[in-house]
Every structure is written in structure tokens, then in C-alpha cells.
C-alpha positions in Angstrom: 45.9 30.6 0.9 46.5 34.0 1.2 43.4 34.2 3.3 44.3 31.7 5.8 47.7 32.6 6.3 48.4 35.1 9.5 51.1 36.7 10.4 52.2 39.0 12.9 55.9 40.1 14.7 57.2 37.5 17.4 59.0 39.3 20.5 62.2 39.0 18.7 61.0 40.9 15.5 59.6 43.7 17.9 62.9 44.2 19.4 64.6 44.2 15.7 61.8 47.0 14.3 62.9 49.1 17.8 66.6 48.4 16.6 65.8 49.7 13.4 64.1 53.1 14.7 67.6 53.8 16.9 69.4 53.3 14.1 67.4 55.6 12.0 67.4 58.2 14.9 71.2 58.0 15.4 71.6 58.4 11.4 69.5 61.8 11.5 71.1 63.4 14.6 74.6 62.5 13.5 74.2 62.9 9.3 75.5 59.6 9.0 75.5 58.1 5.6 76.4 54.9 6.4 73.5 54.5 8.8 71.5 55.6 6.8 72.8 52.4 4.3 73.0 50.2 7.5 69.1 51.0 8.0 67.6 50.3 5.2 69.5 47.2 4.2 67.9 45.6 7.9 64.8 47.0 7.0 65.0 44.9 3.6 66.0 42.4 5.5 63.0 42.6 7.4 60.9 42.9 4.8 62.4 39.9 2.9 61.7 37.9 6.0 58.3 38.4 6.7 57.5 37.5 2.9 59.3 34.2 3.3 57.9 33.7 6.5 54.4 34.3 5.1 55.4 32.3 1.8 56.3 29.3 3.5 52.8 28.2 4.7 51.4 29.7 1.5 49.8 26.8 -1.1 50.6 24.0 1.6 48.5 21.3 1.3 47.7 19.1 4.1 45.7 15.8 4.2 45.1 13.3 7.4 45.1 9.7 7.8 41.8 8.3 10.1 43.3 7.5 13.3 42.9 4.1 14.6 41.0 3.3 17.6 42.5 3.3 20.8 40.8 3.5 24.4 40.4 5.8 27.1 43.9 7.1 28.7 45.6 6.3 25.7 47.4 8.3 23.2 46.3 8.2 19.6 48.6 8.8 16.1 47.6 11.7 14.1 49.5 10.9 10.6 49.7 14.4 8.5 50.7 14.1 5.3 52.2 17.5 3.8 52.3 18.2 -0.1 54.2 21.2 -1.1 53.4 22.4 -5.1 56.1 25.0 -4.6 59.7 25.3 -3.3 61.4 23.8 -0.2 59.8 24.8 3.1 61.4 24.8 6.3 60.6 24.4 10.4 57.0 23.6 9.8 55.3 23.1 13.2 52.0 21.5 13.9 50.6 21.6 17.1 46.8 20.9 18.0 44.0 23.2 20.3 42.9 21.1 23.3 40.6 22.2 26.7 43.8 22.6 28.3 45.7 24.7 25.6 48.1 24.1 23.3 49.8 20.3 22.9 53.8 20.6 22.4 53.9 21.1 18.6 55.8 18.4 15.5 57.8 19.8 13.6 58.4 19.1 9.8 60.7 20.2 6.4 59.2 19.7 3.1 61.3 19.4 -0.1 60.4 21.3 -3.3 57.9 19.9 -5.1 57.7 16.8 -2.8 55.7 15.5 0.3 56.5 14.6 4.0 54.6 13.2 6.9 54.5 14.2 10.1 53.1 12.2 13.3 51.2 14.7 16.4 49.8 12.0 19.4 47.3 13.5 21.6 46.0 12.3 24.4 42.6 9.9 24.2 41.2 11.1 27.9 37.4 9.9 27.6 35.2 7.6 25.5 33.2 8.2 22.6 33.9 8.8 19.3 35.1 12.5 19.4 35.8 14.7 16.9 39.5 16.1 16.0 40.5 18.9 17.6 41.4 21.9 15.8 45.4 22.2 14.1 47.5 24.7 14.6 50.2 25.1 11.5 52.8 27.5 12.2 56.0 28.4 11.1 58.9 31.5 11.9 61.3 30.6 9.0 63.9 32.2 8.2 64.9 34.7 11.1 61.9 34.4 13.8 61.1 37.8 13.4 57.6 36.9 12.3 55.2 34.3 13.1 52.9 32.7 10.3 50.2 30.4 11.2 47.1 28.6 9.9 44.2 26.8 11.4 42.9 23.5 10.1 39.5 21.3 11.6 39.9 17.7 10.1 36.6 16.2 9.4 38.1 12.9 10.5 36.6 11.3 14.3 38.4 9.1 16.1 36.8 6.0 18.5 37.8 5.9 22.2 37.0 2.4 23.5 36.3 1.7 27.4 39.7 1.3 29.1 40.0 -2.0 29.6 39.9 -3.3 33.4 43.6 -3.6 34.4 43.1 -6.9 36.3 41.3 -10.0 34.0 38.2 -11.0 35.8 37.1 -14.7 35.0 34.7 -14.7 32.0 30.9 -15.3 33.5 30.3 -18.9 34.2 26.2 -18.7 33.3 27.6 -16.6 29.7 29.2 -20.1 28.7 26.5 -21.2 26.1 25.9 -23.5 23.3 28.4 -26.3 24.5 25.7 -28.7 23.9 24.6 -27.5 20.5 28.9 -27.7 19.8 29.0 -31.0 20.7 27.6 -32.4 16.9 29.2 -29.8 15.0 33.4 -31.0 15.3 35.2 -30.6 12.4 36.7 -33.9 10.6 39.8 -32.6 10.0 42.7 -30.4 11.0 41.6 -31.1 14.6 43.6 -32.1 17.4 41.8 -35.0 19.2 41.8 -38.8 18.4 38.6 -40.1 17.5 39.5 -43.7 15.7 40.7 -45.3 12.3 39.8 -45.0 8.6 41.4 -46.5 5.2 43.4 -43.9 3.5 41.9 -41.5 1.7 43.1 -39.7 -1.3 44.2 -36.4 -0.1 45.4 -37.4 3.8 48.1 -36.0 5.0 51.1 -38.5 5.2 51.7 -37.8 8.8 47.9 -39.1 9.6 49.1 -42.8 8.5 49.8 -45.5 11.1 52.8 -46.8 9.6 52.9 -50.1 11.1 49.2 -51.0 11.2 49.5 -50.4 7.4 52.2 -52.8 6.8 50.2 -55.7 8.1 47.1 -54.3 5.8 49.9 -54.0 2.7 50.8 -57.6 3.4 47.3 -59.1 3.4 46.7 -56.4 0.2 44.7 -54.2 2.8 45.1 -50.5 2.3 46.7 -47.7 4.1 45.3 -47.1 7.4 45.0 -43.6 8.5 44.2 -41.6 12.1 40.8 -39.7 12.3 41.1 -36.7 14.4 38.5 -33.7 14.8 38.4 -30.2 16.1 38.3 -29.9 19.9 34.9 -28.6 21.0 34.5 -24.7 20.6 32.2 -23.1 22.9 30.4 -20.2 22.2 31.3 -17.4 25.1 28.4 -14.7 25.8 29.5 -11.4 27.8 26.4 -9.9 29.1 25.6 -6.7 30.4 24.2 -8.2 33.3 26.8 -10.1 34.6 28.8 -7.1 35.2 26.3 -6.1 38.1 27.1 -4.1 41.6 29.2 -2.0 39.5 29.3 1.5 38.0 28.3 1.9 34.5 32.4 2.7 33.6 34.0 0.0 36.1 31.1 -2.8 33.7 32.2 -1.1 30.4 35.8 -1.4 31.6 35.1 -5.1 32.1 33.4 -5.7 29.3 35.8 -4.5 27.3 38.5 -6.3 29.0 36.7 -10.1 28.2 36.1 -9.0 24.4 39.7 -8.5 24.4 40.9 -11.6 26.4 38.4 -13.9 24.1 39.7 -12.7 21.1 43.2 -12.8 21.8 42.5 -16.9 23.0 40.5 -17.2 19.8 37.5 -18.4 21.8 34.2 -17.5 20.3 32.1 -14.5 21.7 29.1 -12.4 21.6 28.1 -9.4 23.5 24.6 -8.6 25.3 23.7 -4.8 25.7 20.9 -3.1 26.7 18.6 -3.3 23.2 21.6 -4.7 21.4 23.4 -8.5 20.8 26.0 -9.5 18.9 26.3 -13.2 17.7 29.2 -15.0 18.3 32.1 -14.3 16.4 35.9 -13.9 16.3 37.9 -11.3 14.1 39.0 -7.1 13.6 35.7 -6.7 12.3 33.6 -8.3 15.1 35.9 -7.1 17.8 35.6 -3.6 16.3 31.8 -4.1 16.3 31.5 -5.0 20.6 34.7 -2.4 21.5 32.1 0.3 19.4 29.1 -1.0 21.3 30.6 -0.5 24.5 31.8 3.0 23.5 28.4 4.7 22.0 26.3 2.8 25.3 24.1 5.0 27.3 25.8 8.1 25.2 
């Protein structure tokens, strides 16, 4: 708004206004009337400029996208989407206010009465779930004689996971639990492992009939014969927080984080054991997302 909306002469704009005042010297020491006419038309010029410069941030309206998770060292997306009420705007930067400045700004053109969407990354250098850092919206359209800008805080946060340990340890042989209680619980079907013979049942799949034992049961009026399978055994994997031991509290984070990942990319069932806090066994976004934001809130 017109509140919000700064705006104050770049280098280039200070050199033009000390143009302007030679000109306007020259003109009176030398009665020149078409100085005079060459003077003021810059200085509208001028003018004009700043009030486009000011107008193009003016009535902007900005709203954010939650940024995915990522972990620590990483880059995460910021996705800006811009919505302009008014006419075209032009050279739209957005850059954001880190510890160590400014980041290298994105830049973005808006049509009239349209939206665009503009992607800053910033860099994800520590755990936790942090808050968004403040956004810098500036612009020097037309001439770059002025510079217009605007500060935005997103109420958005964005999760930081553990980095993940760049070498796979071997999951903990004592977290292996629950292969006993598996052992009664295969599934009938869909599996992969041959457990015997059935009659056909309505529903089997064709390729579960044993062609040729069946025509000997056709011929003696028998029916269809049909291979029982079941589900490989699925053991439950448990990642504790003490099998990570010897270790700094990062270097057992990083390898904690590192099994959730490796489980859940086999598709192998896991839980996670923390200090005061257990997850059951599970596979999926929503459990993964669960352990990786365990592991990122511990001992914060």
C-alpha cells in the first residue's frame, strides 16, 4: 500500500538530478531557452519515473505456498504467487534477509490484471522447524533512477530434517522385532511364496491354475486345481535411540534419519524409539513425516 511502499534515488538517479542542476545553471548564465525546455522536460521525466517506479509495487498482492521439508544443507523452494489488480508490472525482484545479508534476488513480470509465480531457494543450513525469513520486494522500473521496495514476513515455517548420514549403516540387528509374532499373520493372497494346492475358487486368478493337474481332475469330473501362495514374512524394524550409541547427538540424528529413509524406501516396516517418545511400526508420507519430525524437534 502506499504505506509500505519505499522509495528513494539509486546512484544512477543521483547522477541524473546533478545533470539536471548543470543544465539549469548553464540555462541561467547563458539565457538559453531551449535549456530551459531541455530541463524541465528531464525533470518530468524524472518525475514520471519515480511515480511508475513507486506505482509498480503499489496494490501487489503476494501469497506463499508452505514449503516442503527438506533437511539440513539442503536448499528449500519458496513458491510466490504474485496477483496484480492493476496494470502490467515489470522487473519485479524478490530477494530474502538472511544472517549473512541479502540472497541473490528472482525476478518476475506480471501481466495486467493477471498472476505469475516466482520460485526464491534459500539455503536450509540447520535443523528445526524455522521460521521464514523476511522478503525483500523491490523493483527500479522504468529508468533505474529510483528504487521502490517492500518488506514482507510470511507466517509460513518450514521443517529442516537431520541430514541424513551419507554412508548407510546396517539397520540394528537387536531392533529386528516381532518376526515371531509375523510368522501367523501371512497373507493368503497376492503373496509370492508356495505354500500348496486348493480347488478353484471363484474369483482366482487364471494364472494361479495348474493347467495340467486340472486336466486329469476335468477328466475324472474333478475341478480346477489352483496354487496357494502367501505374503513373504514382513518383519517389523525398530530404530532406537540407543542403538545409535558412542556418537554425538547430530552424527545419531543423522543416522537415524538415514534408516527411516532406507526402510521406507525398501518398504520394510518401522518404528522409531526416542527419548519419551515411540512410534509404532508403520510405512507411508505420513508416518515417515511423523519419525523425520521427531528427529528434528529432539532435545530442541
Amino acid at each position: 500500500t502506499q504505506r509500505n511502499v519505499y522509495i528513494v534515488p539509486t546512484w544512477a538517479g543521483v547522477a541524473f538530478c546533478g545533470t539536471l542542476g548543470v543544465l539549469l545553471l548553464a540555462s541561467i548564465n547563458e539565457q538559453l531557452s531551449l535549456g530551459y525546455a531541455l530541463t524541465f522536460a528531464l525533470t518530468g521525466a524524472g518525475l514520471a519515473s519515480m511515480h511508475t517506479t513507486h506505482a509498480n509495487l503499489r496494490g501487489l498482492q503476494m501469497d506463499l505456498k508452505a514449503p516442503e521439508g527438506v533437511h539440513a544443507g539442503d536448499e528449500y523452494a519458496l513458491e510466490l504467487r504474485l496477483h496484480n489488480p492493476g496494470s502490467a508490472r515489470f522487473g519485479i525482484a524478490v530477494s530474502a534477509q538472511l544472517d549473512g545479508g541479502t540472497t541473490e534476488p528472482a525476478w518476475v513480470n506480471v501481466p495486467a490484471l493477471g498472476h505469475a509465480v516466482l520460485q526464491l531457494r534459500l539455503p536450509a543450513s540447520r535443523r528445526g522447524l524455522l521460521e521464514l525469513p523476511r522478503l525483500v520486494v523491490t523493483t527500479r522500473f522504468p529508468l533505474g533512477f529510483f528504487r521502490a521496495w517492500s518488506y514482507w514476513r510470511p507466517a509460513a515455517r518450514v521443517w529442516v530434517y537431520p541430514r541424513p548420514e551419507d554412508v548407510l549403516a546396517p539397520f540394528p540387528v537387536q531392533a529386528e522385532a516381532g518376526a515371531g509374532e509375523a510368522a501367523s499373520a501371512r497373507q493368503a493372497q497376492g503373496g509370492t511364496d508356495f505354500s500348496g494346492v486348493r480347488s478353484y475358487r471363484r474369483g482366482d486368478s487364471m494364472k494361479q491354475i495348474l493347467w495340467r493337474k486340472s486336466a486329469l481332475a476335468l477328466d475324472e469330473g474333478l475341478s480346477l486345481w489352483v496354487r496357494e501362495t502367501e505374503a513373504p514374512l514382513a518383519q517389523d524394524l525398530w530404530l532406537d535411540w540407543r542403538d545409535t550409541s558412542g556418537r554425538d547427538v547430530e552424527a545419531r540424528l543423522s543416522r537415524l534419519t538415514a534408516w527411516v529413509l532406507a526402510a521406507e524406501r525398501l518398504g520394510r516396516p518401522y518404528g522409531l524409539r526416542l527419548a519419551g517418545q515411540e512410534f509404532a511400526p508403520s510405512l507411508g508420507a505420513a508416518h515417515r513425516q511423523d519419525c523425520l519430525q521427531a528427529l528434528t524437534g529432539f532435545g530442541g
